[in-house]
Backbone bond lengths (Angstrom), bond angles and torsions (degrees), N, CA, C in turn:
res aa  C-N    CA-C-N  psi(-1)  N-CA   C-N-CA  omega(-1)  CA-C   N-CA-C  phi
1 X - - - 1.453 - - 1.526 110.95 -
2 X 1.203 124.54 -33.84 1.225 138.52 -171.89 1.609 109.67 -70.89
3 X 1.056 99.11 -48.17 1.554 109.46 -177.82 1.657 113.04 -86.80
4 X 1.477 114.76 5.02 1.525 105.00 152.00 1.349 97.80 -111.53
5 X 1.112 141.17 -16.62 1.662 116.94 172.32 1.800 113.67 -74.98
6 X 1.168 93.57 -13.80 1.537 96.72 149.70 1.260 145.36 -77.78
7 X 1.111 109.34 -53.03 1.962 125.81 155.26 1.825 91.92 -43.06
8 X 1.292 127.04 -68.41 1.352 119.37 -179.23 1.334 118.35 -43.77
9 X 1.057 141.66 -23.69 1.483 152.69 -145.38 1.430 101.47 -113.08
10 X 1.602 99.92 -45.70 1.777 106.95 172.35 1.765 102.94 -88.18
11 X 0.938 142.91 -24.33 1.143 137.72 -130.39 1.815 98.41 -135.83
12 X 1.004 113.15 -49.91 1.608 120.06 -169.72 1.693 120.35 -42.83
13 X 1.140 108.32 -48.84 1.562 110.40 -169.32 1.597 97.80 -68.81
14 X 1.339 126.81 -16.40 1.188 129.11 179.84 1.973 110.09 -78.96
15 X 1.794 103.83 -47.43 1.012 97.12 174.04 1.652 134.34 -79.99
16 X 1.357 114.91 0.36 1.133 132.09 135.45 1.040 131.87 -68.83
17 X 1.156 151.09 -40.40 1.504 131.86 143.44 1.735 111.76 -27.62
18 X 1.272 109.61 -57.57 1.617 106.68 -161.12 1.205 97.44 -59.10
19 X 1.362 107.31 -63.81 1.671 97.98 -171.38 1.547 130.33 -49.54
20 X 1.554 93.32 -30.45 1.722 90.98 -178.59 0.843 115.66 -95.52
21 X 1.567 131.77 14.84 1.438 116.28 150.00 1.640 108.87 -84.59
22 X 1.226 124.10 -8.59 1.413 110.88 158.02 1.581 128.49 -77.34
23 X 1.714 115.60 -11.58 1.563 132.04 -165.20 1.015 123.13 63.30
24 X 1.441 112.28 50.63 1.502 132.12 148.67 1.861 120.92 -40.69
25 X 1.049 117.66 127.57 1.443 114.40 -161.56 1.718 78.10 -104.65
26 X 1.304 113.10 -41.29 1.328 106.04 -153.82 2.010 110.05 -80.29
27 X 1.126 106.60 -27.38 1.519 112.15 170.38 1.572 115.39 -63.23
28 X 1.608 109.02 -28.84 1.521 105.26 166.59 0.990 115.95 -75.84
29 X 1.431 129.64 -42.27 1.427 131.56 -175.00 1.184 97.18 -60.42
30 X 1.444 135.78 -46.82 1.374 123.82 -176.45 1.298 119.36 -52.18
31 X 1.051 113.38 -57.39 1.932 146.45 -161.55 1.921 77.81 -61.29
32 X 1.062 119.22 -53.13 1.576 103.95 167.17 1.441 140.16 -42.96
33 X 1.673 97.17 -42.77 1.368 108.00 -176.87 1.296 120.52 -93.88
34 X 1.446 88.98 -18.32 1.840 95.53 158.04 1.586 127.60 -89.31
35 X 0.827 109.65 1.67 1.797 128.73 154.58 1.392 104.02 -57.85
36 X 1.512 106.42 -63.19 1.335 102.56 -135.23 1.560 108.77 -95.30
37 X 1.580 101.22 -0.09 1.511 120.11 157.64 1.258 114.95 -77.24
38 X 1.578 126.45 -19.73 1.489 122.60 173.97 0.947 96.37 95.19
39 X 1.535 148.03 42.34 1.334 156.17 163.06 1.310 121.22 -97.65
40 X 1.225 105.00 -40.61 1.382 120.90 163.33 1.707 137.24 -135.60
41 X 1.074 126.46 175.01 1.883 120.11 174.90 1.485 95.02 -75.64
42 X 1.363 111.22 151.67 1.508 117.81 172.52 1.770 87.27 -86.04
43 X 1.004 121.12 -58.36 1.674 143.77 -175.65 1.835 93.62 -6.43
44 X 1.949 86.53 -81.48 1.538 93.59 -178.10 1.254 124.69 -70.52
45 X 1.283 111.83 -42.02 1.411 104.85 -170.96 1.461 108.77 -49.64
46 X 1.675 117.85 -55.85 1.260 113.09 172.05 2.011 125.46 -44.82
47 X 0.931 110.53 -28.14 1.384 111.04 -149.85 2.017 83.17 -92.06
48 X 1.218 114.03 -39.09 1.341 117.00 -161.75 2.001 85.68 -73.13
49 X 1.592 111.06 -48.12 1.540 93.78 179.14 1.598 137.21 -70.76
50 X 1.591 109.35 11.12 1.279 134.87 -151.91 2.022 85.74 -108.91
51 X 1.787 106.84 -57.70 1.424 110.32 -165.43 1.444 93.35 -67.23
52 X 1.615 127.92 -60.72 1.448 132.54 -179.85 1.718 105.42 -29.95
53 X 1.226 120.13 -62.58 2.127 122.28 175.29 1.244 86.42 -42.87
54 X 1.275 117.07 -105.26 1.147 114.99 -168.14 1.802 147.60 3.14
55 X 1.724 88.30 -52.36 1.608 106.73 -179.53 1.804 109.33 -75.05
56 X 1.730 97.20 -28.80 0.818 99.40 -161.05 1.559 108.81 -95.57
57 X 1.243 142.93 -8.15 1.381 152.56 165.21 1.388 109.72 -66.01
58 X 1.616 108.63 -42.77 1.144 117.83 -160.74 1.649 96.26 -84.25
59 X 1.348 137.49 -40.68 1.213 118.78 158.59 1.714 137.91 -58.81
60 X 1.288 109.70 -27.78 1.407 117.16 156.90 1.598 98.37 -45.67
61 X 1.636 145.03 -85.19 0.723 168.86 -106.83 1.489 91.86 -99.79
62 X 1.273 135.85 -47.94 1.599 147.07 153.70 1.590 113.16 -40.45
63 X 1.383 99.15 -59.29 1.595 106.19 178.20 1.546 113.48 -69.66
64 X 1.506 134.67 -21.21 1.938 134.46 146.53 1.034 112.81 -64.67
65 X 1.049 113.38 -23.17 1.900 109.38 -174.31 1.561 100.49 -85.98
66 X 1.049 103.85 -68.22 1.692 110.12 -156.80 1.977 109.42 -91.51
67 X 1.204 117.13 -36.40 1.085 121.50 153.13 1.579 139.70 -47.94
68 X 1.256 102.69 -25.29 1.480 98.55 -160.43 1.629 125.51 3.60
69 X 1.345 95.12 -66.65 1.643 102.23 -167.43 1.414 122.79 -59.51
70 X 1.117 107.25 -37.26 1.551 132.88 -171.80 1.496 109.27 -59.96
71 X 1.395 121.20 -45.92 1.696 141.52 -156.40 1.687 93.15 -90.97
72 X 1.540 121.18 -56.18 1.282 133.41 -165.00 1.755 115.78 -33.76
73 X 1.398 92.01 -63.81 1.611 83.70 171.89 1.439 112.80 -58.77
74 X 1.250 138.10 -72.66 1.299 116.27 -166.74 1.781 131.44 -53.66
75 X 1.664 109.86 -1.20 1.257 96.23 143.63 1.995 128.40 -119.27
76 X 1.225 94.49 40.49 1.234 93.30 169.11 1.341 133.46 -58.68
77 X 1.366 122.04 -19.97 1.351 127.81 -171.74 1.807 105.00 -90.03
78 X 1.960 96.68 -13.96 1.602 85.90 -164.67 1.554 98.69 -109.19
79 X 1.302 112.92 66.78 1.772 112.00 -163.34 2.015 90.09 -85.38
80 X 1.134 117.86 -7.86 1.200 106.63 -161.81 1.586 101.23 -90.20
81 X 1.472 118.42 -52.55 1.066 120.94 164.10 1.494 135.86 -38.61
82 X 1.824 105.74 -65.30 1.618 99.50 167.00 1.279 109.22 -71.22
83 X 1.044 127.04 17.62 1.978 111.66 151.98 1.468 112.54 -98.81
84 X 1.918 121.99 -18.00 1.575 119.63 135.66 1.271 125.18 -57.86
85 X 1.097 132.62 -32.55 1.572 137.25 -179.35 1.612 101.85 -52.87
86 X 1.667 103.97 -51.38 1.688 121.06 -154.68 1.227 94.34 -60.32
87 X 1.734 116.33 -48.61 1.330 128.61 -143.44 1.874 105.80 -71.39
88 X 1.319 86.76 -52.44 1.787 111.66 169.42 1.906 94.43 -38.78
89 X 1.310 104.25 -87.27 1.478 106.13 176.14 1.420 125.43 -33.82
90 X 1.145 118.04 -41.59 1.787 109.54 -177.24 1.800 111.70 -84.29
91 X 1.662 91.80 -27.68 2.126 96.18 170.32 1.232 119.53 -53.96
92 X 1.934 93.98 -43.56 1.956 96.16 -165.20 1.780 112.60 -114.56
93 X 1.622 100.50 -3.26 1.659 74.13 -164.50 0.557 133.12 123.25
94 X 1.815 119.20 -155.97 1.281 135.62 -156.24 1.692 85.36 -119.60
95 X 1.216 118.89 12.17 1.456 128.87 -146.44 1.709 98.92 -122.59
96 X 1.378 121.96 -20.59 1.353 161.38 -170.95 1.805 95.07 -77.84
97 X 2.034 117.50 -60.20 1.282 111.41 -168.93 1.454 98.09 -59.14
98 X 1.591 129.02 -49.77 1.373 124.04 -173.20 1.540 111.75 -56.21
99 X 1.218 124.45 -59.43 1.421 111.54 -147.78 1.801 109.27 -78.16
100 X 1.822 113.89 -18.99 0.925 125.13 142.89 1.523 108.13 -1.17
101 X 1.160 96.84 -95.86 1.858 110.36 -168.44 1.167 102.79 -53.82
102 X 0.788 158.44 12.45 1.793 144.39 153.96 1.581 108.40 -99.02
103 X 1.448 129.51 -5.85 1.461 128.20 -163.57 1.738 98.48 -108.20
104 X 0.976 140.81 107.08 1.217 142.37 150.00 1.282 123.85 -61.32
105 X 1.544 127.03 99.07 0.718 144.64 150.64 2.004 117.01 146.51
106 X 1.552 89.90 3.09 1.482 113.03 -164.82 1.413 71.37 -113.98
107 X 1.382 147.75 -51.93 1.541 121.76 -136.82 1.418 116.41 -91.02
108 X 1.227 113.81 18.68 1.407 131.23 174.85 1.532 102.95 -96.92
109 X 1.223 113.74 -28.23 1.335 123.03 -162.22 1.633 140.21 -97.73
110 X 1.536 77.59 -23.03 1.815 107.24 -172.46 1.800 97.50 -83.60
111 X 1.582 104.33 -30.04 1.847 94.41 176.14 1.229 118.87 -52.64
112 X 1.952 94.92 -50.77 1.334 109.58 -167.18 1.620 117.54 -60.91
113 X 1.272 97.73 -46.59 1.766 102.33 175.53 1.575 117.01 -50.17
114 X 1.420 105.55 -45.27 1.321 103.16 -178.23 1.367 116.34 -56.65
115 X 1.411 120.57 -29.60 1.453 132.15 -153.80 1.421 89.32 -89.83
116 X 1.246 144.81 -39.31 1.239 136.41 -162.89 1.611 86.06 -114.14
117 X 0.928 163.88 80.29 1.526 163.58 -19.13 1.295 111.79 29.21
118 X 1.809 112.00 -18.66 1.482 98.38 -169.30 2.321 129.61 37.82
119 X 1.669 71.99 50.58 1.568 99.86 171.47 1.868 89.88 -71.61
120 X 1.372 95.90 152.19 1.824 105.63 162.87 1.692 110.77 -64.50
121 X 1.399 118.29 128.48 1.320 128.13 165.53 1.834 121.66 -41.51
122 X 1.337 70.32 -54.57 2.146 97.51 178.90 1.439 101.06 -46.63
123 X 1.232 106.86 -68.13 1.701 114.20 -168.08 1.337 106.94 -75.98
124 X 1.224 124.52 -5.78 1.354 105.36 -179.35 1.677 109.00 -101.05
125 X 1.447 114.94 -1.54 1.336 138.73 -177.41 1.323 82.03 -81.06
126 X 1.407 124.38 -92.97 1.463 128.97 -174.70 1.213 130.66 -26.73
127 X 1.563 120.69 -45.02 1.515 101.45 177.26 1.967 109.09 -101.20
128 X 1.659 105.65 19.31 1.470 119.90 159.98 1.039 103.34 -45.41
129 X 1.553 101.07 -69.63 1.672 129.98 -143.20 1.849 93.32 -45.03
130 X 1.733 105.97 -68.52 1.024 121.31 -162.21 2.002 112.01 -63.29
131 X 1.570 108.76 -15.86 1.758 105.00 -168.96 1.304 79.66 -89.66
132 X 1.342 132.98 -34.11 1.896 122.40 -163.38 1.307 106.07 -60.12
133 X 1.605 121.20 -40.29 1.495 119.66 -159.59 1.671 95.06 -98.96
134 X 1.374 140.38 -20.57 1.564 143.50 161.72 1.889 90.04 -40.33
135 X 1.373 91.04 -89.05 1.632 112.55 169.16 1.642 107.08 -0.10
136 X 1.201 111.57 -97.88 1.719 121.93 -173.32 0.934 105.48 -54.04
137 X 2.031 142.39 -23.56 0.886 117.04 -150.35 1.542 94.17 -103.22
138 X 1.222 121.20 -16.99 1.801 129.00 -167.65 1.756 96.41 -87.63
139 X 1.757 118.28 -38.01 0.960 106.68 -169.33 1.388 114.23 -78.35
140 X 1.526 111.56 -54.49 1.223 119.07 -173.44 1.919 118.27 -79.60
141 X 1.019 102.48 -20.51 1.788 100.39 166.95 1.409 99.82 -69.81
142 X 1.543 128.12 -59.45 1.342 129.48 -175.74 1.532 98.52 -33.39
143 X 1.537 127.97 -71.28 1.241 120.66 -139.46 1.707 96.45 -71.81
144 X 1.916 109.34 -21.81 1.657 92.46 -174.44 1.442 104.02 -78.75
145 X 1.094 138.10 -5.72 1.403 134.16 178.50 1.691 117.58 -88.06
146 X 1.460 97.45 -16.84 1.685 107.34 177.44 1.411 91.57 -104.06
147 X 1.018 147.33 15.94 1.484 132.18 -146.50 1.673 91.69 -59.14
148 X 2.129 101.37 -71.40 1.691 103.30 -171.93 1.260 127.11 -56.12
149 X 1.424 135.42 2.21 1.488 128.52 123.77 1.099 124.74 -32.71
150 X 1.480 108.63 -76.79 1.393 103.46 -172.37 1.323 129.73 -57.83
151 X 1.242 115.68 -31.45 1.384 129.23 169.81 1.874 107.72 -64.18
152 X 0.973 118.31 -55.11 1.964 126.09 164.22 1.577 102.55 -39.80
153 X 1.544 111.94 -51.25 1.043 109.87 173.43 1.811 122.08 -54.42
154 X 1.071 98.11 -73.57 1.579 97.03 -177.90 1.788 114.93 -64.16
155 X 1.375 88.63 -6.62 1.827 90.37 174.54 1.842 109.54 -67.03
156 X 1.355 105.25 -38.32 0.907 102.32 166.31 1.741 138.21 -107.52
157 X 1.016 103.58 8.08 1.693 106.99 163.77 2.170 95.26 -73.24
158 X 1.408 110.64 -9.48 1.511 103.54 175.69 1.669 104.58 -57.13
159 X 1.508 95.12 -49.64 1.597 97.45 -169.27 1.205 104.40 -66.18
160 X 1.405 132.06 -46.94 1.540 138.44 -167.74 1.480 118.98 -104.98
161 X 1.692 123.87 67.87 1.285 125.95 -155.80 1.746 100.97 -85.98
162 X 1.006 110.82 -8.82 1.359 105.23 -176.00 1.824 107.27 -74.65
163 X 1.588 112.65 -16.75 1.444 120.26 178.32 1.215 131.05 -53.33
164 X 1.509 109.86 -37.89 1.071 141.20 -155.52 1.290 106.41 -84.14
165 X 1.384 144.17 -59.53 1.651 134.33 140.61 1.713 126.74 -29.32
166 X 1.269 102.85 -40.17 1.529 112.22 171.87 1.626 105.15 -64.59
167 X 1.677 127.30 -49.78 1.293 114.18 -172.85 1.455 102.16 -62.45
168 X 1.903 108.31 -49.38 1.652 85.43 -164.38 1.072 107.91 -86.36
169 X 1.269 142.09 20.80 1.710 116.95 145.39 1.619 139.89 -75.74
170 X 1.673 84.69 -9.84 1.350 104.69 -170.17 1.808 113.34 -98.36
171 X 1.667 102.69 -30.75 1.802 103.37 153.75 1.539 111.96 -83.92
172 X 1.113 119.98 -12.76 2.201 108.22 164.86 1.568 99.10 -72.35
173 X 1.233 95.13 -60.26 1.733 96.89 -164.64 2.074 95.49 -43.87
174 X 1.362 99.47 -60.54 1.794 88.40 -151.95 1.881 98.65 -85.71
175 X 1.592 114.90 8.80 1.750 98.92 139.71 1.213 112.06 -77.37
176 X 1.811 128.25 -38.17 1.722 107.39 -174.80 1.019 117.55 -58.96
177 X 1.477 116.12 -36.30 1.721 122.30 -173.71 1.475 123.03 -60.72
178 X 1.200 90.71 -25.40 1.668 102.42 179.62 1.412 109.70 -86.41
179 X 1.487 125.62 -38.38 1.330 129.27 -178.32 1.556 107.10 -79.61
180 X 0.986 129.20 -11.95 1.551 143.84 168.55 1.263 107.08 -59.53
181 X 1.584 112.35 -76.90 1.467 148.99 -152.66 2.182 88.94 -74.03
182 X 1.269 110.74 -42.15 1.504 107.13 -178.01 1.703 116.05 -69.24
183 X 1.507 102.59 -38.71 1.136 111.50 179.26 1.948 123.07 -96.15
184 X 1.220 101.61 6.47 1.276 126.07 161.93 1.639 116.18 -45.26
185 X 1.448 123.79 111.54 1.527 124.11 -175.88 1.963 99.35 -52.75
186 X 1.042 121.79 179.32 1.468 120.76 176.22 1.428 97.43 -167.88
């Protein structure tokens, strides 16, 4: 145990970057709870997972614009979704870059749509800037302010390890169900 809260200590602000340029919810929440164990700065860790969103939306959003061709096949299978992505985007907005980042499995998607929507580059930089740092700051302050939950929590999935497969089958299962049921013809 010791010797990965070390690798984390050497290693973490790095693996937060990677992940959050993909929009990892769960590397912030961590990067929180490892703050608040004194493992790491909330300061940086946050700010480095704030620039990482950022870089990384904004290249999705590069790769619809300027890519077209290149990106297309690999979402061919998900024509149903980025026409939810679009839909999300033309209902809400500028309101669409924020809530984006809280949806797993949309927030890969809502760049791209926008970009081949031929949304403005400029503006979609601009209200980036501001959903990336909303983003880290709701996810990852939340988790340092819940930290001793979570920790109570996993204190006790020690005693009850059989739980711990049961929860996560039961948040995969009812994200597929939901991403099913959303993207469902009607």
């Amino acid at each position: 145990m010791e010797s990965t809260l070390t690798s984390l200590e050497t290693w973490g602000y790095l693996a937060i970057a990677f992940f959050s340029f993909g929009g990892s919810l769960v590397v912030v929440a961590a990067a929180g709870v490892l703050s608040y164990l004194g493992k790491m700065d909330l300061t940086t860790a946050l700010a480095v997972a704030a620039v990482s969103n950022f870089m990384g939306d904004n290249f999705l959003f590069y790769l619809g614009k300027y890519q077209k061709n290149q990106v297309r096949p690999y979402f061919a299978k998900h024509k149903r979704k980025i026409a939810l992505a679009t839909l999300i985007m033309r209902k809400y907005g500028i309101m669409a870059i924020f809530i984006q980042k809280f949806i797993y499995g949309i927030k890969t998607l809502v760049p791209l749509s926008m970009a081949l929507a031929k949304y403005d580059f400029k503006k979609f930089v601009f209200f980036n800037v501001f959903a990336s740092i909303v983003f880290v700051a709701v996810i990852g302050g939340g988790s340092y302010y819940s930290s001793e939950a979570f920790i109570a929590f996993f204190d006790k999935l020690k005693e009850y390890p059989w739980m711990m497969p049961v929860i996560l089958f039961t948040v995969i299962g009812g994200i597929w169900y939901m991403m099913k049921k959303m993207t469902k013809k009607k």
